[in-house]
C-alpha positions as CSV (number, residue, x, y, z in Angstrom):
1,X,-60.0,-25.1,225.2
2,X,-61.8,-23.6,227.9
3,X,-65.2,-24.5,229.8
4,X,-67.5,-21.9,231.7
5,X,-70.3,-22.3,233.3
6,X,-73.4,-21.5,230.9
7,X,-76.7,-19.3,232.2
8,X,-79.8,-21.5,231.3
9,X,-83.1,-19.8,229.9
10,X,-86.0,-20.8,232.2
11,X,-87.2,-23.5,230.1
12,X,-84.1,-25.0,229.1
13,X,-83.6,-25.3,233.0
14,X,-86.5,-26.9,233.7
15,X,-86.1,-29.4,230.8
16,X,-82.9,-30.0,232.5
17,X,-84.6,-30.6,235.8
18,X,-86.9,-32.7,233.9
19,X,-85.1,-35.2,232.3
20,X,-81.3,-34.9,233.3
21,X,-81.4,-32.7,236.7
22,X,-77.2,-33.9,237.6
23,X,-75.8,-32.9,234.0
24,X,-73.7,-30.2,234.2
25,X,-74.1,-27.7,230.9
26,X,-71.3,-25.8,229.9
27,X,-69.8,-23.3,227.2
28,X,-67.0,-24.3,225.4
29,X,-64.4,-22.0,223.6
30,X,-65.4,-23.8,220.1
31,X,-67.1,-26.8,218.7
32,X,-64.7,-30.1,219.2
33,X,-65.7,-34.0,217.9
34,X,-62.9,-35.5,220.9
35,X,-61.2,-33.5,223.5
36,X,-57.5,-34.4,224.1
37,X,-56.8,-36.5,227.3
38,X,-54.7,-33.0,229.3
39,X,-58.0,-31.1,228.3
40,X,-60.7,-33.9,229.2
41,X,-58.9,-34.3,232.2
42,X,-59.3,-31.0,233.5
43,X,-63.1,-30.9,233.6
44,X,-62.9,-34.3,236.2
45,X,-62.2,-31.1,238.4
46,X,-65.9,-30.4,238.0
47,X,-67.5,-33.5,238.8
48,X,-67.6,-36.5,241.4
49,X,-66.3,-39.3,239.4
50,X,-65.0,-40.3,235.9
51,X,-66.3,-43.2,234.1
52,X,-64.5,-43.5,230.6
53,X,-66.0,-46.2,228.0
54,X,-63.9,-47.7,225.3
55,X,-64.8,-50.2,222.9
56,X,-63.3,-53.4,221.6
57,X,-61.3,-52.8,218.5
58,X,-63.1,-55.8,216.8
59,X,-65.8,-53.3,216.2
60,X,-64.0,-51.1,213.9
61,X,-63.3,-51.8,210.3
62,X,-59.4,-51.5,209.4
63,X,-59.8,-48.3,207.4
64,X,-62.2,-46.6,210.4
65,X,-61.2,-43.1,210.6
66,X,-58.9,-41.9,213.3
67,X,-61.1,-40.5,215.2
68,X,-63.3,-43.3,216.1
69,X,-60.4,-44.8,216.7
70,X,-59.6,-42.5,218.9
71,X,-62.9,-42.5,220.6
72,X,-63.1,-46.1,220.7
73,X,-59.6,-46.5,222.5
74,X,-58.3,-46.5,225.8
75,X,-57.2,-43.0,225.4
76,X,-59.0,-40.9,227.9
77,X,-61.1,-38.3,225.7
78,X,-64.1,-36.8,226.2
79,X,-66.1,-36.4,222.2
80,X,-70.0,-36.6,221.1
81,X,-71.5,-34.2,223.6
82,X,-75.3,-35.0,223.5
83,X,-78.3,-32.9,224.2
84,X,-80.1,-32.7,227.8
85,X,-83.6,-35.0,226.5
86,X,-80.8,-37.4,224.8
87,X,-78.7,-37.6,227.9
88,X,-81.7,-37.8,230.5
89,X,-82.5,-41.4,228.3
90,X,-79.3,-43.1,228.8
91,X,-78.6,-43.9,225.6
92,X,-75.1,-44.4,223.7
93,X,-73.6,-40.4,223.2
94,X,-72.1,-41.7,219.9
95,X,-73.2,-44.3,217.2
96,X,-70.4,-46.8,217.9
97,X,-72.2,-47.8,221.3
98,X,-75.5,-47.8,219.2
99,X,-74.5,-50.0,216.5
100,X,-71.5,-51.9,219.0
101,X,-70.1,-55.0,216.4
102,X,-72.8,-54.5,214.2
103,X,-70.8,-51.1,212.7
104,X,-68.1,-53.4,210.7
105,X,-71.5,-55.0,208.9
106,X,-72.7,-51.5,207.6
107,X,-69.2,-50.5,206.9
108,X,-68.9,-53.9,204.8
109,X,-72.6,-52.9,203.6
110,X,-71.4,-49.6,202.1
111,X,-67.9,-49.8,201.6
112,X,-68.1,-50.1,197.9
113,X,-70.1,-46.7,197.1
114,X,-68.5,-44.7,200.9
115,X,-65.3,-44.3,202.0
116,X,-64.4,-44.3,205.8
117,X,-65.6,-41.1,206.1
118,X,-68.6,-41.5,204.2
119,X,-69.2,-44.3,206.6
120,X,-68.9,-42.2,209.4
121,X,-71.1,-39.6,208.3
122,X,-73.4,-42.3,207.5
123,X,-73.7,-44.1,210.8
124,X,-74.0,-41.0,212.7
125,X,-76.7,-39.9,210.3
126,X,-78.4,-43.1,211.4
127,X,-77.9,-42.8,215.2
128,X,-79.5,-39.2,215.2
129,X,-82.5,-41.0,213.1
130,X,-82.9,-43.5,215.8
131,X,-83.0,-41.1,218.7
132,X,-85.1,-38.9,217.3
133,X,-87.5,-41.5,216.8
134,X,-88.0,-41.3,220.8
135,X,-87.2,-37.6,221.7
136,X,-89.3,-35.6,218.7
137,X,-92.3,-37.1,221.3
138,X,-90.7,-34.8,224.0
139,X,-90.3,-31.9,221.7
140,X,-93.8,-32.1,220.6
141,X,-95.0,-31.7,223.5
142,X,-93.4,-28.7,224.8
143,X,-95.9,-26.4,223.0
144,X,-97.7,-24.9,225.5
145,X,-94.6,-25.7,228.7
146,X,-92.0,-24.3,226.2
147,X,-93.0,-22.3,223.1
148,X,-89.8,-20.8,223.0
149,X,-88.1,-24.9,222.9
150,X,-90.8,-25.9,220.9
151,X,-90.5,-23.1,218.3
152,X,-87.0,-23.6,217.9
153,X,-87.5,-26.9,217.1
154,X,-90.2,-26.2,214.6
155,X,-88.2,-23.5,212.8
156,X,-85.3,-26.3,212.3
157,X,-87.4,-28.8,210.8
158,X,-88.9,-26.0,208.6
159,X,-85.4,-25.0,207.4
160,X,-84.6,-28.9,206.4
161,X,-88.5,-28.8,204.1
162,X,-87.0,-27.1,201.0
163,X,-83.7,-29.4,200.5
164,X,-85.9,-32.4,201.3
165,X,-88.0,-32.3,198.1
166,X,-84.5,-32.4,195.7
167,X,-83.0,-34.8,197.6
168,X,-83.8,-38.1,195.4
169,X,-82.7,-36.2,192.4
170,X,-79.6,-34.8,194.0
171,X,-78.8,-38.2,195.2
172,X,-79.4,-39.7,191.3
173,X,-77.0,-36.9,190.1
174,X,-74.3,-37.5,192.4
175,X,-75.2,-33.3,193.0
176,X,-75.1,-34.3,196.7
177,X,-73.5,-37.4,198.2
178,X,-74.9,-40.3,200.5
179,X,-73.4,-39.3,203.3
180,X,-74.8,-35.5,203.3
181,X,-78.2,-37.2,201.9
182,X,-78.3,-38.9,205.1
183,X,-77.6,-36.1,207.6
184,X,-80.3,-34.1,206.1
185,X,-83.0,-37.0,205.7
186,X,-82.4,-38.5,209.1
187,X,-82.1,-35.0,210.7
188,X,-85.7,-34.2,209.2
189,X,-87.0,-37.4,211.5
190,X,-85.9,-36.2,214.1
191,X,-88.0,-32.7,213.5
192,X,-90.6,-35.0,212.7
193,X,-91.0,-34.4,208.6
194,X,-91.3,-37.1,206.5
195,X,-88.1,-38.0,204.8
196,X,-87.6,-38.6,200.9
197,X,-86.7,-42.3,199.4
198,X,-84.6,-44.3,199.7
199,X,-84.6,-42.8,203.8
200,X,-88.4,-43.1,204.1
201,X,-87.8,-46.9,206.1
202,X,-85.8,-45.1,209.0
203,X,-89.1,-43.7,209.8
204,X,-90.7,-46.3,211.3
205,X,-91.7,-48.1,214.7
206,X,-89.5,-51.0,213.2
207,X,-86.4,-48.5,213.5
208,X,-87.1,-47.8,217.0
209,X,-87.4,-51.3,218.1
210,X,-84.8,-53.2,216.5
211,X,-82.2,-50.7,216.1
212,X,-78.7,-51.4,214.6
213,X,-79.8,-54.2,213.3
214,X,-82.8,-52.4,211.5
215,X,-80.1,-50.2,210.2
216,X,-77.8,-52.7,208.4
217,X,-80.3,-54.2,206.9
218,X,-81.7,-51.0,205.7
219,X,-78.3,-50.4,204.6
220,X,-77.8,-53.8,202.6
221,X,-80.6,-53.2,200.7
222,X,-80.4,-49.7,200.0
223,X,-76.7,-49.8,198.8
224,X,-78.1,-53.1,196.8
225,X,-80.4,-50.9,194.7
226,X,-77.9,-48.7,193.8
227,X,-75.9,-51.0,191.8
């Protein structure tokens, strides 16, 4: 794995400036979830200081997958890379600092309809839902400062529309599963569409001020009215 230095467009420069002017932004040979500790290492050459997180292991279920085990660890990795309006917020990268002990609740919540990985999916679907509560504000108003930004961001949300309308039925017919449900619902709050039942809840001030919490509940309920 190899880093470069990446050339910025104007405006993604001055969103940087705006809301995280010390993040460094760089190109990565290909997409990773968690860099290996040899690799991760080698970008401390870049910066002042280190600060690695870990988790306690009481947060994790017994059957969490091995990479959030990973990430949770004491293993030095580097994983979730977030987005520069994300990162200028200070908010957990990754969803097991969003839901901290409250992850082994949804995982009990769901664990008779997802597997680990469904869970996974699931939580991270969540976490994106919850962030873009707060940033899709930003991106709105980059209209007439960044029509290129903005644009982009329109022409995603635009792309989700068409899958959005099938979802209940896919989700009745087991043509698509929860976990995928979720990415696609939660990712159309963060373009700022309305998304389809059962995910319509997520989309809420509630969401945004309680949270995790919000979110297992949602979950307990949701999962209940499946059975």
């Amino acid at each position: 794995m190899t880093f470069t230095d990446r050339d910025l467009s104007p405006s993604l420069a001055a969103v940087r400036e705006r809301h995280a002017p010390d993040a460094l932004v760089l190109d990565s040979a290909r997409d990773f979830e968690t860099l290996a500790p040899a690799r991760a290492e080698d970008l401390g050459l870049l910066v002042d200081s280190l600060d690695p997180v870990s988790y306690p292991a009481s947060w994790l279920p017994p059957d969490a997958p091995e990479v959030l085990v990973r990430y949770a660890g004491g293993e030095f990795t580097v994983g979730a890379p977030e987005a520069l309006v994300e990162v200028g917020r200070e908010v957990p990268e990754q969803f097991l600092g969003f839901f901290e002990a409250r992850y082994a609740d949804l995982a009990a919540a769901v664990g008779d309809r997802l597997d680990p990985v469904g869970t996974y999916q699931l939580a991270a679907a969540l976490h994106t839902a919850h962030l873009g509560l707060d940033t899709r504000e930003t991106f709105a108003t980059w209209e007439d400062d960044h029509p290129d930004l903005f644009d982009a961001w329109v022409d995603a949300g635009d792309r989700l529309e068409p899958r959005l309308a099938d979802l209940p039925a896919d989700l009745a017919t087991g043509t698509t599963d929860f976990g995928d449900a979720a990415e696609l619902a939660c990712g159309a709050i963060k373009h700022g569409i309305e998304p389809p039942t059962p995910f319509g809840a997520l989309d809420s001030p509630a969401y945004r001020e309680y949270g995790a919490d919000f979110a297992v509940q949602w979950a307990e309920k949701t999962f209940e009215n499946l059975d």
